[in-house]
C-alpha positions in Angstrom: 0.0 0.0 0.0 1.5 3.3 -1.2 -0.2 6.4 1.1 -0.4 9.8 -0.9 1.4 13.0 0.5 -2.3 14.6 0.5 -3.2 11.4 1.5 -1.1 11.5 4.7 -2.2 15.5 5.3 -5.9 14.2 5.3 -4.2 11.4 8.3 -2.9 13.9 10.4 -5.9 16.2 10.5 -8.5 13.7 11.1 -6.6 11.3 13.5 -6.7 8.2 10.9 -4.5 5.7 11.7 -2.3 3.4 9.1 -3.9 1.3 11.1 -7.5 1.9 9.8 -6.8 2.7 6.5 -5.6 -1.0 6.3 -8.8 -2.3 7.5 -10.8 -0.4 5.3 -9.0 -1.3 2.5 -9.7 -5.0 3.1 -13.0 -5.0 5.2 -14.8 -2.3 4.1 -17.4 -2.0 1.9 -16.9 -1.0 -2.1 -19.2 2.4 -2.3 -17.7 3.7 -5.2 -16.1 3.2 -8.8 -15.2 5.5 -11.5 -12.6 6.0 -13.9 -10.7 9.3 -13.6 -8.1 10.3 -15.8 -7.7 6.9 -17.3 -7.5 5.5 -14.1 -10.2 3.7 -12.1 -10.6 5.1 -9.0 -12.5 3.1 -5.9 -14.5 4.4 -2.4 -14.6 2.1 0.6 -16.0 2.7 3.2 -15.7 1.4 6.8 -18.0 2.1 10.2 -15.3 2.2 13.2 -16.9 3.2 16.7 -16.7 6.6 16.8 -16.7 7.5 13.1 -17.4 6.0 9.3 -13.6 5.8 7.4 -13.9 7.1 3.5 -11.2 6.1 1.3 -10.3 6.9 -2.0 -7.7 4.7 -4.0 -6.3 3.5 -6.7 -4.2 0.5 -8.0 -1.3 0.8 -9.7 1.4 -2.0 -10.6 -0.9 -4.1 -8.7 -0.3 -2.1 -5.3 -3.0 -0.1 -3.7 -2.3 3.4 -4.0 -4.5 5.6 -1.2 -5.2 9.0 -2.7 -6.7 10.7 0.1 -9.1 10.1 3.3 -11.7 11.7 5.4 -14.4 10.4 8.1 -17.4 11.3 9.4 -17.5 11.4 13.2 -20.3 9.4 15.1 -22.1 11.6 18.1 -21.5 9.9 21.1 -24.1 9.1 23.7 
């Protein structure tokens, strides 16, 4: 898995782990497909327990490439 620079910015900001990325990228859920620039780009999506993990990736050479992230925080009760 290859992690973007922007990618990595999106990380830090929303406290996303390497960590969860990895899980969504093999437990989550296909939301997503479209070709972009010649490329077919794929949205998974994951429900953690404070918040719903969006990512947005690639594959290149065979290899996951993560182009960016972003989640959606759960209210907690």
């Amino acid at each position: 898995m290859i992690i973007s620079e922007h990618a990595e910015e999106k990380m830090k900001k929303k406290d996303i782990t390497k960590e969860e990325i990895e899980r969504c990228l093999i437990d989550g859920e296909i939301i997503f497909r479209k070709i972009i620039k010649g490329e077919m780009r794929y949205v998974k999506k994951i429900e953690l327990k404070y918040k719903k993990l969006f990512v947005i990736y690639t594959i290149r050479n065979d290899e996951e490439r993560v182009i960016t992230c972003y989640t959606i925080r759960k209210k907690r009760l």
